[in-house]
VEXTOR-795953 format. One record per residue (C-alpha): z, y, x; residue in three letters. Coordinates in steps of 0.5 Angstrom, whole numbers, padded with zeros to 4 digits. Layout:
// residues N
{z Z; y Y; x X; rest ALA}
...
//
This chain:
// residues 371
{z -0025; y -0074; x 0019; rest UNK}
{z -0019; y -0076; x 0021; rest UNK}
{z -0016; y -0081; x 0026; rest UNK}
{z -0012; y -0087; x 0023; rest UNK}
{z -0005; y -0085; x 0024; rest UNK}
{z 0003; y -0088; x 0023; rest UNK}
{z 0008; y -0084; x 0020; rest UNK}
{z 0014; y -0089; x 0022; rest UNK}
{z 0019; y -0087; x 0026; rest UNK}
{z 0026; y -0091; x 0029; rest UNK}
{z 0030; y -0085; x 0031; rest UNK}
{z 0036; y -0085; x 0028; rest UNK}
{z 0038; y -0079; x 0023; rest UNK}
{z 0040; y -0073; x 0027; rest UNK}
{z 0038; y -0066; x 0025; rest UNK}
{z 0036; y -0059; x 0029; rest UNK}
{z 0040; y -0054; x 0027; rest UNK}
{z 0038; y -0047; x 0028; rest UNK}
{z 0043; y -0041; x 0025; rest UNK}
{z 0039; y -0034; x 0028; rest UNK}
{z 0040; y -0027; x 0026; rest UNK}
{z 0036; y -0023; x 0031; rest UNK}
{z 0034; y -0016; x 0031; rest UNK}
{z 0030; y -0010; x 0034; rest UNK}
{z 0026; y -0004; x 0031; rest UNK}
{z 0021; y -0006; x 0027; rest UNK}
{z 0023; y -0013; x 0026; rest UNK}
{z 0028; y -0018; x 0024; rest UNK}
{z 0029; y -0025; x 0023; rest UNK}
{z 0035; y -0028; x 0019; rest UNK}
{z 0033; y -0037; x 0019; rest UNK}
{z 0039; y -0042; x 0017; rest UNK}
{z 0034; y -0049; x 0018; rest UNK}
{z 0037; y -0055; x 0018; rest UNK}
{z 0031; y -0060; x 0021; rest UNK}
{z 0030; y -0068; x 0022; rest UNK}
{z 0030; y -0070; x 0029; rest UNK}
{z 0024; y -0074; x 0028; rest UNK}
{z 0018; y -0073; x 0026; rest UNK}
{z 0013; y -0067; x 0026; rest UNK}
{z 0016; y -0061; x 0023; rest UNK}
{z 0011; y -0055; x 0023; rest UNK}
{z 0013; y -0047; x 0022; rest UNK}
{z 0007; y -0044; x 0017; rest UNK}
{z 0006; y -0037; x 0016; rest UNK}
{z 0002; y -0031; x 0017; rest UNK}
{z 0002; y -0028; x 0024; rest UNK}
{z 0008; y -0024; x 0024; rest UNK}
{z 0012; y -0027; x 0019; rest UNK}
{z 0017; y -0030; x 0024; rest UNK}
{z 0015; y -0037; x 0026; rest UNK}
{z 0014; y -0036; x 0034; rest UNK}
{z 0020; y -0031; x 0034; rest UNK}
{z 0024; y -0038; x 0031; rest UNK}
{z 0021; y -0042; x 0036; rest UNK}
{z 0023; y -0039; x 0041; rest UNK}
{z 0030; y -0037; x 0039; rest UNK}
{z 0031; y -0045; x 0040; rest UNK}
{z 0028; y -0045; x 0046; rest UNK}
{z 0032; y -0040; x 0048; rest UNK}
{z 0028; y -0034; x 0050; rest UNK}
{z 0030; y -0029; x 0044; rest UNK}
{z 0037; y -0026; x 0045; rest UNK}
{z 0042; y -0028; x 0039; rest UNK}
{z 0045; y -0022; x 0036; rest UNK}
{z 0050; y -0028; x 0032; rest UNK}
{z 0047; y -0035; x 0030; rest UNK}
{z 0047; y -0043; x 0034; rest UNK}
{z 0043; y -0048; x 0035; rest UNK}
{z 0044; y -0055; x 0036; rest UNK}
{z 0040; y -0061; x 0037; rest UNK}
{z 0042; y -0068; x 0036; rest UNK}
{z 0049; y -0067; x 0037; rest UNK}
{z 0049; y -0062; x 0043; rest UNK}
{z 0050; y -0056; x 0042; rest UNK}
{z 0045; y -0051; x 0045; rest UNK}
{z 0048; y -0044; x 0044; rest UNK}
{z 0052; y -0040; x 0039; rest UNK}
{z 0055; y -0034; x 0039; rest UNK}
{z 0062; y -0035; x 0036; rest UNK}
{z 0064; y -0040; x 0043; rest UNK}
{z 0059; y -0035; x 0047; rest UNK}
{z 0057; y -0042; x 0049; rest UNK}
{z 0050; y -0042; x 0053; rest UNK}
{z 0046; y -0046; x 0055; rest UNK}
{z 0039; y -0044; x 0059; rest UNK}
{z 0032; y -0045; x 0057; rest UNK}
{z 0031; y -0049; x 0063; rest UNK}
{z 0038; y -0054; x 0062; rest UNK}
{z 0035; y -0055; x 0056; rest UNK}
{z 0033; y -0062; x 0053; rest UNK}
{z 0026; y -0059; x 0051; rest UNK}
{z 0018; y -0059; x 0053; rest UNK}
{z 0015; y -0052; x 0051; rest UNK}
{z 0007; y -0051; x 0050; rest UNK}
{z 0004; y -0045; x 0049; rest UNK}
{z -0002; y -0042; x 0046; rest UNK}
{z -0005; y -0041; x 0053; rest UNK}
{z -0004; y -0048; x 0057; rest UNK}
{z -0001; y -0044; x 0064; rest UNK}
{z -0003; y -0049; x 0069; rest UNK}
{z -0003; y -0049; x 0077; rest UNK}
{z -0010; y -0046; x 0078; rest UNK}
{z -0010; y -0049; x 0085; rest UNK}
{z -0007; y -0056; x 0083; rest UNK}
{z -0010; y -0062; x 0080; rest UNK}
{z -0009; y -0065; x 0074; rest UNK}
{z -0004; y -0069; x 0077; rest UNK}
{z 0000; y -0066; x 0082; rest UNK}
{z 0001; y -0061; x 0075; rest UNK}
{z 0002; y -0067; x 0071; rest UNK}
{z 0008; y -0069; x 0077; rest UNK}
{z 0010; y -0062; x 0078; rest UNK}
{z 0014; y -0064; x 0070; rest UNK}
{z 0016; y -0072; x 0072; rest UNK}
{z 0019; y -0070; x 0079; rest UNK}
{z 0024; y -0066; x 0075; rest UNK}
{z 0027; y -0071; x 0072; rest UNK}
{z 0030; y -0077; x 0075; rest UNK}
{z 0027; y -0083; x 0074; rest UNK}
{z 0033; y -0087; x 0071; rest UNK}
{z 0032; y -0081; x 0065; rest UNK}
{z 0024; y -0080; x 0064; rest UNK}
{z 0023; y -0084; x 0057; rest UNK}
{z 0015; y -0084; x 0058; rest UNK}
{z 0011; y -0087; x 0064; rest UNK}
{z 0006; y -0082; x 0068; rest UNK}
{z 0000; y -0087; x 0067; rest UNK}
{z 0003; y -0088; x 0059; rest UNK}
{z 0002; y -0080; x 0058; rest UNK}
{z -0004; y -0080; x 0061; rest UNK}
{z -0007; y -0086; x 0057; rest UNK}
{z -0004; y -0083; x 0051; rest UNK}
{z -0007; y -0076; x 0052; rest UNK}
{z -0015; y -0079; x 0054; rest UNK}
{z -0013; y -0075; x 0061; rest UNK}
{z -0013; y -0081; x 0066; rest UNK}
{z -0021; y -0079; x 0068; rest UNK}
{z -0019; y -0072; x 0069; rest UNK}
{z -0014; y -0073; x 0075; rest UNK}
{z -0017; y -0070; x 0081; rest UNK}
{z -0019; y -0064; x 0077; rest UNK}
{z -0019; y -0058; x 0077; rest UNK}
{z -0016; y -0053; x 0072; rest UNK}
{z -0022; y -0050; x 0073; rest UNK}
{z -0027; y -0056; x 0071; rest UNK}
{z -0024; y -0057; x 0064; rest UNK}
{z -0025; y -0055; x 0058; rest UNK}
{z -0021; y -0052; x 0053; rest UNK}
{z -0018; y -0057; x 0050; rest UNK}
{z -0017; y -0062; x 0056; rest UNK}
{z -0013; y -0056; x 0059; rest UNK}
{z -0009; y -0056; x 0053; rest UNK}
{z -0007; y -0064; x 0054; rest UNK}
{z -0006; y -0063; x 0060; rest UNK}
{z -0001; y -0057; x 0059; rest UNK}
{z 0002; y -0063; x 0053; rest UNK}
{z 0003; y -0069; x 0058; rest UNK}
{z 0006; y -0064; x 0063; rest UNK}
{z 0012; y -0063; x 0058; rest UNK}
{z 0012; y -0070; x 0056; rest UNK}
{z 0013; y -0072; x 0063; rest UNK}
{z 0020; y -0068; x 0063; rest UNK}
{z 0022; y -0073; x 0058; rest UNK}
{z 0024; y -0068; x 0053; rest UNK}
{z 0029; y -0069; x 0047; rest UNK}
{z 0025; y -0064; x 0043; rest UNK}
{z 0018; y -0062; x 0044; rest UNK}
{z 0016; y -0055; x 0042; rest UNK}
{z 0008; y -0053; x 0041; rest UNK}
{z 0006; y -0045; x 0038; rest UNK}
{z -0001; y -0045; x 0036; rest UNK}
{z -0004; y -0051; x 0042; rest UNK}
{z -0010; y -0050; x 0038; rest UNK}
{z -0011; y -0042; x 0037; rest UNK}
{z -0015; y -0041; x 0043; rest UNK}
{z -0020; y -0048; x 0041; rest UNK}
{z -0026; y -0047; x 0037; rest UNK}
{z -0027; y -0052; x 0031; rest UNK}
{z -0031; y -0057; x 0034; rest UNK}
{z -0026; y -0057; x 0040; rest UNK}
{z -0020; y -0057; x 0034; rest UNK}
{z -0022; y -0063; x 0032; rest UNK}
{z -0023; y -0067; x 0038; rest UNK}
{z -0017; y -0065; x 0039; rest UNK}
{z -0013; y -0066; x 0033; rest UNK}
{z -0013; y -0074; x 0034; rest UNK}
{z -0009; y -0073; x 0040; rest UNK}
{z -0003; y -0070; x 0037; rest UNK}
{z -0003; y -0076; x 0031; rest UNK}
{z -0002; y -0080; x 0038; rest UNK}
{z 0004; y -0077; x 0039; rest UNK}
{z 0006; y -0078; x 0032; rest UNK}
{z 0005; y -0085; x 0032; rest UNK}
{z 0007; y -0088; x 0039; rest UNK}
{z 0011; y -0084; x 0041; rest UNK}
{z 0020; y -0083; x 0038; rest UNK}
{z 0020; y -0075; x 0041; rest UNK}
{z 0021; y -0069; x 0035; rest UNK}
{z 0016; y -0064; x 0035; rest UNK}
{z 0017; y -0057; x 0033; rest UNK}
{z 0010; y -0054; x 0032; rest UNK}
{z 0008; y -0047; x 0030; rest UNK}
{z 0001; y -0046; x 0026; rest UNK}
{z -0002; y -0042; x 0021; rest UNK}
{z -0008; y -0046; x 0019; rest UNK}
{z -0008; y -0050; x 0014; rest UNK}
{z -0011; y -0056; x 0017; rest UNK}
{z -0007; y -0057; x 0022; rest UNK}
{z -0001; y -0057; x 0017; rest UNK}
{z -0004; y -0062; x 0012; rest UNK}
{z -0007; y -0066; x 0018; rest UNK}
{z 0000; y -0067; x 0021; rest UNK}
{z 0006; y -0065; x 0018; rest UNK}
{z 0012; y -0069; x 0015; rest UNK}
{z 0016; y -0064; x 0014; rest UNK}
{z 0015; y -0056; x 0012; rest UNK}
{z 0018; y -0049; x 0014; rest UNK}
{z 0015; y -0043; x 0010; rest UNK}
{z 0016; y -0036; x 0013; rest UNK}
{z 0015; y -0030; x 0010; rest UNK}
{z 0017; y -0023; x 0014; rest UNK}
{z 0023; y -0026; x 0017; rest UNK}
{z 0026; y -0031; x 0012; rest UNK}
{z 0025; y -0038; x 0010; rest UNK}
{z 0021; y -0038; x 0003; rest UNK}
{z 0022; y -0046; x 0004; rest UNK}
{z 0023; y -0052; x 0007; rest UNK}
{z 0022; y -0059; x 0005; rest UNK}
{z 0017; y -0066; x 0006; rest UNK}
{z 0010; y -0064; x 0006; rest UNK}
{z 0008; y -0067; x -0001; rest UNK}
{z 0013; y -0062; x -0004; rest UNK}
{z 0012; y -0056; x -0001; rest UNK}
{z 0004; y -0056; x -0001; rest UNK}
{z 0004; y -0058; x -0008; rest UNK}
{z 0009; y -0054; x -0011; rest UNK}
{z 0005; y -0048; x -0015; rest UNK}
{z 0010; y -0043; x -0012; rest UNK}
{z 0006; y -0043; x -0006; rest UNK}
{z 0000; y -0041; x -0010; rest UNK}
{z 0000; y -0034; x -0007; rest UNK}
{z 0002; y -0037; x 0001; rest UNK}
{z -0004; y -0043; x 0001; rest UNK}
{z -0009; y -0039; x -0004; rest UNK}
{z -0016; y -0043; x -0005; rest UNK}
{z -0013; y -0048; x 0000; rest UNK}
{z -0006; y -0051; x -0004; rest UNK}
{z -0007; y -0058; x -0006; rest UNK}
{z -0004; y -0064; x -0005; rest UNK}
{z -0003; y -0069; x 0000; rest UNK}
{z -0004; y -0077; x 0000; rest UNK}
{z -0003; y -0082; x 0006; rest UNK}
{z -0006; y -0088; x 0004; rest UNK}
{z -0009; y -0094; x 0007; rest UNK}
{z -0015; y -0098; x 0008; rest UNK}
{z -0017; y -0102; x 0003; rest UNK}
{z -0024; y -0105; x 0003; rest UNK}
{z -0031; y -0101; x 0006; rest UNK}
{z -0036; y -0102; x 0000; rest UNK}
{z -0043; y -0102; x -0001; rest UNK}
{z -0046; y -0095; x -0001; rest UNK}
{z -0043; y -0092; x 0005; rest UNK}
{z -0035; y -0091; x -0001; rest UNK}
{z -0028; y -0093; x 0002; rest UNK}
{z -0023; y -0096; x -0002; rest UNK}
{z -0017; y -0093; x -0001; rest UNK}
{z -0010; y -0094; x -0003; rest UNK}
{z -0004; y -0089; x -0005; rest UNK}
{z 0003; y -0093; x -0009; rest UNK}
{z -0003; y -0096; x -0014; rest UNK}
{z -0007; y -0091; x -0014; rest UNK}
{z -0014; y -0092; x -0012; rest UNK}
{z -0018; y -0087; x -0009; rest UNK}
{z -0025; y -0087; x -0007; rest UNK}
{z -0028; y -0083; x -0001; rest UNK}
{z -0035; y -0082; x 0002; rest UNK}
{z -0036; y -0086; x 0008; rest UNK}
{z -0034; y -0092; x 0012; rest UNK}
{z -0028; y -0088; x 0014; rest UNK}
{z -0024; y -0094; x 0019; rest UNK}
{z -0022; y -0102; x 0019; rest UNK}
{z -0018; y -0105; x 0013; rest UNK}
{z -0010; y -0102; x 0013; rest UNK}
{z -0011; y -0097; x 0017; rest UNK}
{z -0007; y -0091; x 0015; rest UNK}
{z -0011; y -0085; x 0013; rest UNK}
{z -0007; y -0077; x 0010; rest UNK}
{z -0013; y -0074; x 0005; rest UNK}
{z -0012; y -0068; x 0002; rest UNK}
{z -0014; y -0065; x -0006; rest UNK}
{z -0015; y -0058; x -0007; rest UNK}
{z -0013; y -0056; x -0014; rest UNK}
{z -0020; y -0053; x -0014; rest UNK}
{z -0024; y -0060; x -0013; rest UNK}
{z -0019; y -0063; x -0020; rest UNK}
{z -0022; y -0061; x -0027; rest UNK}
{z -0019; y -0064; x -0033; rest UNK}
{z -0021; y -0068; x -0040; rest UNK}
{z -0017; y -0070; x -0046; rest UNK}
{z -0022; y -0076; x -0046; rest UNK}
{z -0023; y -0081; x -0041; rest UNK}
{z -0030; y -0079; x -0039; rest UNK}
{z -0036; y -0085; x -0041; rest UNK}
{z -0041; y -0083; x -0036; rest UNK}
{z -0040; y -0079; x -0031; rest UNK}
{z -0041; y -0078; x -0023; rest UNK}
{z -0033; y -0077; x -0021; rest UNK}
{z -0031; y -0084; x -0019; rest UNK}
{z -0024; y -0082; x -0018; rest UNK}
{z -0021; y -0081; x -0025; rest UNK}
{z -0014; y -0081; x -0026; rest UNK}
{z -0009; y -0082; x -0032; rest UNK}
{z -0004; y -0076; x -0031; rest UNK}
{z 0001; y -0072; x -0035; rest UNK}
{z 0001; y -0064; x -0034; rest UNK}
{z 0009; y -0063; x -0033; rest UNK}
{z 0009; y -0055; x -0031; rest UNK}
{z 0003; y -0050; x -0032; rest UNK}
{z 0003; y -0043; x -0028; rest UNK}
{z -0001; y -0038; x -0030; rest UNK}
{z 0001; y -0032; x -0025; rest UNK}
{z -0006; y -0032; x -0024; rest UNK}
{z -0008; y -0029; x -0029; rest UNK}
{z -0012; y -0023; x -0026; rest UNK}
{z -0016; y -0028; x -0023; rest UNK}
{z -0017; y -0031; x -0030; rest UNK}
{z -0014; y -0038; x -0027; rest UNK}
{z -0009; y -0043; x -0028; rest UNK}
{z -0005; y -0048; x -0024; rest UNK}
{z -0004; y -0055; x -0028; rest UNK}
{z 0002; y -0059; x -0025; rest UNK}
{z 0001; y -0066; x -0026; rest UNK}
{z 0004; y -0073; x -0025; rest UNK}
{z 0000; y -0079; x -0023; rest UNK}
{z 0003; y -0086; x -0026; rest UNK}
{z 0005; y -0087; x -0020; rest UNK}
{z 0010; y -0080; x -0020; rest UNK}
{z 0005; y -0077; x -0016; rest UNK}
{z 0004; y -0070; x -0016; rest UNK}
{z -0003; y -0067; x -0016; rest UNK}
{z -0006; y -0060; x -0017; rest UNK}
{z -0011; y -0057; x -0021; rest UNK}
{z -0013; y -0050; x -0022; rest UNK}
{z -0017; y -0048; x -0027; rest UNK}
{z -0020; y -0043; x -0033; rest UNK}
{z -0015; y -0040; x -0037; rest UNK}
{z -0021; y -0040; x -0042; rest UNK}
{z -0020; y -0048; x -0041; rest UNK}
{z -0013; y -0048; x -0042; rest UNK}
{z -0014; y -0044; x -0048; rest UNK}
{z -0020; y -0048; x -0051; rest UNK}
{z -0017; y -0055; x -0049; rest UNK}
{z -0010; y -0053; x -0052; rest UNK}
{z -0006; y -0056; x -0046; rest UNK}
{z 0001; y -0056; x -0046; rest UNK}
{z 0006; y -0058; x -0041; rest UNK}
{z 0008; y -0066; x -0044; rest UNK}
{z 0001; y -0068; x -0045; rest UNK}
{z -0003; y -0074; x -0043; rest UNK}
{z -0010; y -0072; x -0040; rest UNK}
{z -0015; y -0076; x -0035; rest UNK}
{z -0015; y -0072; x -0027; rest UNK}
{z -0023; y -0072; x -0025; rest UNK}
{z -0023; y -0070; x -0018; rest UNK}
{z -0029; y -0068; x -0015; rest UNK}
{z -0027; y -0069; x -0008; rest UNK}
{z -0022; y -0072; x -0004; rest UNK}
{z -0022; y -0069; x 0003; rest UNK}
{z -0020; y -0072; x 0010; rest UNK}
{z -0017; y -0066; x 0014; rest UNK}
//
C-alpha cells in the first residue's frame, strides 16, 4: 500500500539540460534531454539500455566524446568551451546501488562527514531535519554493520542531502533490497518528494518504483531516448506496450474522500470516483493508484448487476492490435474527465463487439492497485 504523499513543488522553472554522445567498443549512447529541476524524473529501461551510463555522465563520471550539461543555468560541461567542472565541484548528491559507508564510522560521524563539506551559511537542510526525514535519529550510534539494508540505504541518502545539493542522483537504491525491505522503504523517498524542493534524477528498471514516484519519465533503449514526458503520458501511451509488457497501465493521483463501511475507500480523481479495498488513510490525503490495462474490460452496456464497483463512462480514441500474435488489443480510452485509461483485451472481443475508435462504452475495472 502506498503512503500518503504530495506532488507539489515551489522550485521555479528551471531545466537539466543534458547533450551526451559517448562511445566505447561495444557500446555507445546519443542522449538530448531537456529535464524539469523539480521533481522526480526517473530513467527506465532494460539493463543495459543506457540509463546508468547517462546518469553518470551527468555527474561527470564518463567521458564525453561531444556533448554539455547543464542545471538550473550553471553550466557543468561542455565540449565546444572544453569547459569542465569536476564531479566533486559539482552541486550534486549521488547514491549508488551499494550504500559505501565508512564501516568503522557511526551513522552519525558518516552522516557529518557530508554536512562538514558545506558551510553552514549554504546547507539547505538541517542535520536533525535529515535524519527525522529519513526515520534514521535512532540509529546514530550505530554501526554500519548493525543495519539492515534498507537502513544503510537511508544512511547513505542523508549523507548526500547533508551536502546540500542542487541536484540529487540516485541509481537502482533499491536494486539490492528484497520486496519487503522495498516497501519499507519506498515511503522515505515519497518523504523526499514531498518535503523537500531538491530534483532527483532516479535510475530504476521496476515498474513500481516508476509508478509509485515518477513525475516525469525517460525511456531508454540500447543508447537512445525512445521517450520522455510526464508520467501520465508515458504509462499510458500504447507505444510502450512492448517496454512495459502485462505491467502498461495508468496512473491516477487521487485524494481521500470518505472510509466507508466494508472496509471500501472513496477516492476521488478530477471527478472521478474510485473505490479501492481497504481503509487506505484519513480524509484529503493524497494517494497515486495505478490500473493495469489487464484489470479493464469493457461493455456497450452499463452493466445492472455486477460485482465492479468502479464503472466508468469512456470513449475508445485509438485502438492498437500490434499485439495480434498474442491474439489481444490495447484499447485507448478517454475518461469524462479527459482521463486516459487503458484496456488489453481479446481480439476476439473487439471483433464480436464490434469496437471502433469514437465509440461511447462503459470501463469495468477490476482493480485498482496502490503500488
Amino acid at each position: 500500500m502506498s503512503m500518503p504523499v504530495s506532488r507539489s513543488v515551489s522550485r521555479s522553472s528551471s531545466y537539466i539540460t543534458a547533450e551526451l554522445n559517448i562511445r566505447y567498443a561495444d557500446f555507445s549512447l546519443d542522449a538530448n534531454l531537456t529535464l524539469p529541476a523539480q521533481g522526480i524524473t526517473v530513467f527506465f529501461g532494460h539493463s543495459g539500455c543506457g540509463k546508468t551510463t547517462c546518469l553518470r555522465a551527468i555527474a561527470g563520471l564518463e567521458k564525453l566524446e561531444q556533448g554539455k550539461v547543464s542545471v538550473a543555468g550553471d553550466v557543468w560541461q561542455c565540449s565546444d568551451s572544453q569547459q569542465f567542472v569536476p564531479t566533486y565541484k559539482r552541486d550534486l548528491g549521488y547514491v549508488f546501488q551499494e550504500p559505501g559507508l565508512f564501516p568503522h564510522l557511526t551513522v552519525e560521524a558518516n552522516l557529518q562527514f557530508g554536512a562538514k563539506r558545506i558551510a553552514v551559511n549554504k546547507r539547505h537542510v538541517s542535520f536533525d531535519e535529515v535524519t527525522e526525514l529519513l526515520g534514521i535519529t535512532p540509529l546514530l550510534n550505530r554501526y554500519p554493520a548493525q543495519l539492515s539494508g534498507g537502513e544503510k540505504q537511508r544512511v547513505a541518502i542523508g549523507r548526500a542531502l547533508l551536502t546540500s545539493p542542487k541536484l540529487l542522483l540516485m541509481d537502482e537504491p533499491l536494486s539490492a533490497l528484497d520486496q519487503a525491505r522495498k516497501q519499507e522503504f519506498l515511503p522515505y523517498l515519497e518523504r523526499l518528494h514531498s518535503e523537500l524542493d531538491l530534483p532527483i534524477l532516479y535510475v530504476t528498471h521496476s515498474m513500481q518504483e516508476l509508478a509509485r514516484l515518477a513525475d516525469h519519465i525517460v525511456l531508454f533503449d540500447k543508447g537512445s531516448i525512445l521517450a520522455s514526458g510526464s508520467a501520465y503520458s508515458i504509462m499510458s501511451d500504447p507505444k510502450f506496450d512492448a517496454l512495459f509488457g502485462d505491467e502498461i497501465g495508468s496512473v491516477f493521483d487521487t485524494k481521500v474522500v470518505a472510509m466507508h463501511e466494508n472496509r471500501m475507500t472513496e477516492l476521488g480523481c478530477d471527478g472521478l470516483t474510485i473505490w479501492a479495498v481497504g481503509y487506505i488513510a484519513e480524509q484529503g490525503v493524497t494517494y497515486r493508484c495505478r490500473i493495469l490495462a489487464s484489470d479493464v474490460g469493457l461493455s456497450l452496456e452499463e452493466p445492472k448487476f455486477s460485482t465492479v464497483l468502479n464503472r466508468f463512462r469512456a470513449t475508445i480514441i485509438d485502438i492498437q492490435t500490434t499485439l495480434a500474435e498474442d491474439g489481444q488489443a490495447l484499447v485507448v480510452l478517454a475518461l469524462e474527465n479527459q482521463q486516459r485509461l487503458l484496456s488489453k483485451i481479446t481480439l476476439k472481443s473487439l471483433y464480436e463487439l464490434n469496437l471502433t475508435q469514437g465509440l461511447k462504452v462503459w470501463a469495468l475495472v477490476k482493480s485498482v492497485a496502490l503500488p
